[in-house]
N, C-alpha and C positions, 0 to 999 in steps of 0.2 A: 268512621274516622275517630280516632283516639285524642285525648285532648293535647298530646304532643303535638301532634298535627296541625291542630287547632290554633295553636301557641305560633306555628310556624308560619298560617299565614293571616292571622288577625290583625288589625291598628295596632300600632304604637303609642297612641295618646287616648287622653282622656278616662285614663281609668285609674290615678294617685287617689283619685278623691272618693271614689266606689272601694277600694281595696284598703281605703284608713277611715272608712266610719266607725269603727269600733274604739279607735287610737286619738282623732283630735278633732276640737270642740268644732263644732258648724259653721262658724265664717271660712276656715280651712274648706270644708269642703264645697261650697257653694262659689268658691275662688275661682271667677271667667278665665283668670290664665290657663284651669288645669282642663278648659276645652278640649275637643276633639279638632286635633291638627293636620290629620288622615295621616302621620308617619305610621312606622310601623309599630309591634306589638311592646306591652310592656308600662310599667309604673314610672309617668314622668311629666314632666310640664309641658305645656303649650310650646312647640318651638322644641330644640337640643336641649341639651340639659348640662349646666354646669355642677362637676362634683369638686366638691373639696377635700383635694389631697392631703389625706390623715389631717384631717381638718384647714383650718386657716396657714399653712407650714409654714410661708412664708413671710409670717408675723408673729407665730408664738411655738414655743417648742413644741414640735408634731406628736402628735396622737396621746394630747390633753383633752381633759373637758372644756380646758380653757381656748386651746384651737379649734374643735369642732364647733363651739358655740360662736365663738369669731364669725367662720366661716358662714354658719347660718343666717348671721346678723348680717353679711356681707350679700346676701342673694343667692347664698349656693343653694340648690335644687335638693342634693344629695351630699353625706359627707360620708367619708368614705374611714373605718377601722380596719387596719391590718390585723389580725387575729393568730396568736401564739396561746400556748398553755401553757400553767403550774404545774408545780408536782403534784400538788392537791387535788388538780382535774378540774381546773376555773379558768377557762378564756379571758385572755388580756388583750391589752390594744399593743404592739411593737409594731414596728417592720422586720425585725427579724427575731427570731429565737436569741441569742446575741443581746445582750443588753448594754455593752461598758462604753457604745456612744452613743445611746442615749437617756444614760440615768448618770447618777454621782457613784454607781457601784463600786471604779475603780479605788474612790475615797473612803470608802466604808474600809476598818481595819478587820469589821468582824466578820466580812467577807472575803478575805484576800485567799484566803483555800480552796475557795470554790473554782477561782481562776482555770480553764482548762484548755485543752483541745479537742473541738468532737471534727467527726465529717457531717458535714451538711452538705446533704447531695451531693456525695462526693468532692467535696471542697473541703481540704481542712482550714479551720476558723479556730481562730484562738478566742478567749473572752470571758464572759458570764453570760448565762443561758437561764430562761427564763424558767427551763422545764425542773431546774436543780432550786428552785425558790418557792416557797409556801405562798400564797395570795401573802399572808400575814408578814413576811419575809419582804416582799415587794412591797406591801404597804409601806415598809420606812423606808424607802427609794425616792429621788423626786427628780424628774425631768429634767433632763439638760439640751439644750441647743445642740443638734446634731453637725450642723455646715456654723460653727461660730466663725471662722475664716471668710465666711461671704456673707453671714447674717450675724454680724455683729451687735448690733440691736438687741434682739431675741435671747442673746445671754442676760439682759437683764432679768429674764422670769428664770432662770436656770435656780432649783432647789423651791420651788412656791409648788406645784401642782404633784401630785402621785402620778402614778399607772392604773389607769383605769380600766376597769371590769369591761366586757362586751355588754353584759345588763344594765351595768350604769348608761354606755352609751345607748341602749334602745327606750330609756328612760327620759336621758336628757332627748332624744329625736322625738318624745309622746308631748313632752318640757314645751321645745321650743317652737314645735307645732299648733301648740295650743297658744303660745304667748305673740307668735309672729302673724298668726291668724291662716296661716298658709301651710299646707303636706313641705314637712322634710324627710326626705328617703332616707333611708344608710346603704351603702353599700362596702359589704363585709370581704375581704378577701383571705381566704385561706392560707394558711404561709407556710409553706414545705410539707405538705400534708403526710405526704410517705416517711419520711422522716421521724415526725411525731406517730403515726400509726406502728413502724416497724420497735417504737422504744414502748409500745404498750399503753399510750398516753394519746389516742386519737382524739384529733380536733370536731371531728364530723356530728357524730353523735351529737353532742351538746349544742353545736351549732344548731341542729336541725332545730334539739327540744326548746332553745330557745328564740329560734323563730314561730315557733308554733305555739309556743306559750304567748309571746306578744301578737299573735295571731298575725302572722306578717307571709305565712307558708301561703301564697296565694297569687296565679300569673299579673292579680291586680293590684299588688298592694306595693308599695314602694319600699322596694327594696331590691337589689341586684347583690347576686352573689357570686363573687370571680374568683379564679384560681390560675395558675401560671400550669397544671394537670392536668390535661381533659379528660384522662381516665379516671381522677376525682370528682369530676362534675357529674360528667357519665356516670359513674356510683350514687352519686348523691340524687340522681333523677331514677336510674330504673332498680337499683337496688334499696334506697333509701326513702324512695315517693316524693322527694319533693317538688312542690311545684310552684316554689316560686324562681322568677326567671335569672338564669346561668347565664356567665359570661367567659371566654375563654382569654385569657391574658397570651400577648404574642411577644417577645424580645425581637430587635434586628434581625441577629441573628440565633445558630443553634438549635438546641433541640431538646422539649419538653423532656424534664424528667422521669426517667421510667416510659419512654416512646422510643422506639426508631424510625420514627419521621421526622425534618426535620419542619421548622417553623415553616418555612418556604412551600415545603408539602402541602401541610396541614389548611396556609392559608392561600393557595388558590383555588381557583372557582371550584375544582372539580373536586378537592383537597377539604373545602369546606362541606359539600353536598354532602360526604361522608356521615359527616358530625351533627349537622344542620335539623338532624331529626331530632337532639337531643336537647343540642343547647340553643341561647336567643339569640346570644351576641359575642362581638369581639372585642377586645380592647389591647389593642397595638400599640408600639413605640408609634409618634408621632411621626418617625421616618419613614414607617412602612405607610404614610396617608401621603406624606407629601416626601420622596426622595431629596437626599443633602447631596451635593456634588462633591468629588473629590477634594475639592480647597474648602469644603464647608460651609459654602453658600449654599442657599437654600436653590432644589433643583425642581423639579416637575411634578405632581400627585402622579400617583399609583391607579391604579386600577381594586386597588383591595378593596374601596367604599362601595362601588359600581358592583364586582364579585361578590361580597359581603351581600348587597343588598338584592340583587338577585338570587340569596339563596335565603332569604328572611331572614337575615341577620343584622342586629344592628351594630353600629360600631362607635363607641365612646374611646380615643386614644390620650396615652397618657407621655410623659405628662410639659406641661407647659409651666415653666417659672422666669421671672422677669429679669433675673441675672443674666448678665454677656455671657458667662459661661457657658449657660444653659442656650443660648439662641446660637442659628447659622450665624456665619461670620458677618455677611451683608447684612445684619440685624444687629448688631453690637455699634452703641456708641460709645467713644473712648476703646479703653485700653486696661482699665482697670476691670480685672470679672467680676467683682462683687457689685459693680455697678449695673443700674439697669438698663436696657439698651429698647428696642422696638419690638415690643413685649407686643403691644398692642396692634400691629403691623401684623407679625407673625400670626397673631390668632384670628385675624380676617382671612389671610389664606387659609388656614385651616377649615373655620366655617364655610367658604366659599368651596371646599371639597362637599358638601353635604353629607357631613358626619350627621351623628345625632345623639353628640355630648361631645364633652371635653372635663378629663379631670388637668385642675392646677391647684396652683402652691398660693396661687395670689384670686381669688374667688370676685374679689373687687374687679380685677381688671378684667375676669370673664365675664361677668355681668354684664360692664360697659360693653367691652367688645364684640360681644352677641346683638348689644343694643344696637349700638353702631353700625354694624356690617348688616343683619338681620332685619331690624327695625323694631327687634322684643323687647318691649319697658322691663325694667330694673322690675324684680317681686314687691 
């Protein structure tokens, strides 16, 4: 048996603390939380695991040093870097290739040429792009408030923090591990992988070197590496060796770039077994865990947790934020969306599907609410 195999039907817990002795000082790893909880395989805590979407998002402009560390200080388990590249060939933090909502780029005068239209995955996108920028170029950029219409707040830090490095952040995660006493994961996600490969400027490569430079290439060590491609991850496990554990990103709906399958394929039982030899886990919209009804009430779980997990997969769904906007209708107080509504509500159903993570915006109120539902203390 191969150690895919391996991977496919081994624990889930207990092994953050075996896979980061090289990374963070020894109260970290002697931490009773990061027990063996007999879930399934992989680098995580005692209990689900809450990540932190592009850090703390819903407190400081996403995927800063200054939200990831948020989020760490808040209980997140993992925080999570969306990963784009320069022209130079140096991994950044974005959520997209796209930069003009979330930096001051459109305010830069000595940038306004760069202005364009590319296709990204076949979608034309107007904007500034990450890939037409030197690191040195982005250096003089500084974060702004992506959703300032519902996180009004958060434009206070808009122009304090840069764009940070993918290295910075596997620095700050060696940082805050050491100082919180306790394993903090990262989990890296790939962003339009084909896209960036077909303009000569692959994401992959460097990812790898730099998980294997921070010695993180390993089924135990805390780190999850997702893509919205499964033909990416698949490359990156038999063509590229790596082995630390894959996750496959799922939309409602549609259909993986570069696939003719769609989502719905890919993620039933029999749709998964396919794949299952490759990769660890899933990570769904939250609708494919728990179904919305037509009026946008929250409706019934899925069977994809149950599917999933008889085929050794785990599933971490994304993502949960405590705006009305963002929740089923029967989960909104008031009327205004920017307000928050039964945040905390919603992510007890959630757990109570027997996921085995949850990424959000608000890391605080995962923590509680894992506490609460669950019975898992705060880190």
């Amino acid at each position: 048996m191969g150690w895919h195999g391996f991977m496919n039907r081994r624990s889930f817990a207990g092994l953050v603390a075996a896979g980061a002795a090289s990374a963070v000082a020894a109260p970290a790893l002697t931490d009773p939380a990061y027990a063996d909880s007999g879930h399934r395989r992989g680098p995580r805590r005692k209990g689900p695991i809450v990540v932190g979407h592009r850090g703390a998002s819903g407190y400081r402009p996403e995927h800063t040093l200054a939200a990831y560390t948020l989020a760490a200080r808040m209980g997140a388990d993992f925080i999570e870097p969306d990963l784009v590249i320069t022209k130079d060939g140096v991994l950044v933090c974005r959520h997209e290739p796209e930069i003009g909502g979330t930096t001051d780029v459109a305010e830069r005068p000595e940038f306004a040429s760069r202005k364009t239209t590319k296709s990204l995955d076949g979608v034309p996108v107007t904007g500034w792009f990450a890939e037409d920028f030197t690191l040195a170029e982005l250096r003089t950029l500084r974060a702004v408030e992506r959703l300032p219409e519902l996180r009004q707040e958060n434009t206070a830090y808009d122009g304090l923090w840069q764009i940070p490095t993918f290295e910075e952040v596997l620095k700050l995660r060696e940082k805050l591990s050491r100082e919180l006493g306790r394993v903090i994961g990262v989990y890296p996600e790939t962003k339009h992988p084909t896209y960036f490969r077909e303009m000569g400027n692959p994401l992959e490569e460097r990812l790898v070197r730099l998980i294997r430079r921070f010695r993180l290439d390993s089924p135990k060590a805390p780190i999850f590496i997702q893509s919205f491609e499964l033909q990416n991850l698949i490359d990156l496990r038999t063509e590229m060796r790596v082995k630390a554990p894959l996750v496959f990103l799922a939309t409602v709906k549609g259909t993986p770039y570069g696939d003719t399958r769609s989502y719905d394929q890919l993620l039933s039982r029999s749709g998964m077994k396919e794949w299952a030899k490759y990769i660890d886990g899933v990570g769904p919209d939250t609708k494919r865990v728990i179904a919305w009804n037509s009026d946008g009430t929250l409706g019934k779980p899925t069977s994809l947790v149950a599917d999933a997990h008889a085929n050794g997969l785990t599933v971490c769904p994304w993502t949960v934020r405590a705006e009305n906007t963002f929740l089923p209708a029967d989960y909104r107080i008031g009327t205004n969306p920017a307000d928050y509504g039964r945040v905390l509500d919603f992510f007890a159903q959630l757990w109570k599907t027997g996921i085995d993570g949850i990424f959000t915006d608000n890391p605080d109120l995962g923590v509680l609410s894992r506490e609460l539902t669950l019975g898992i203390e705060a880190p």
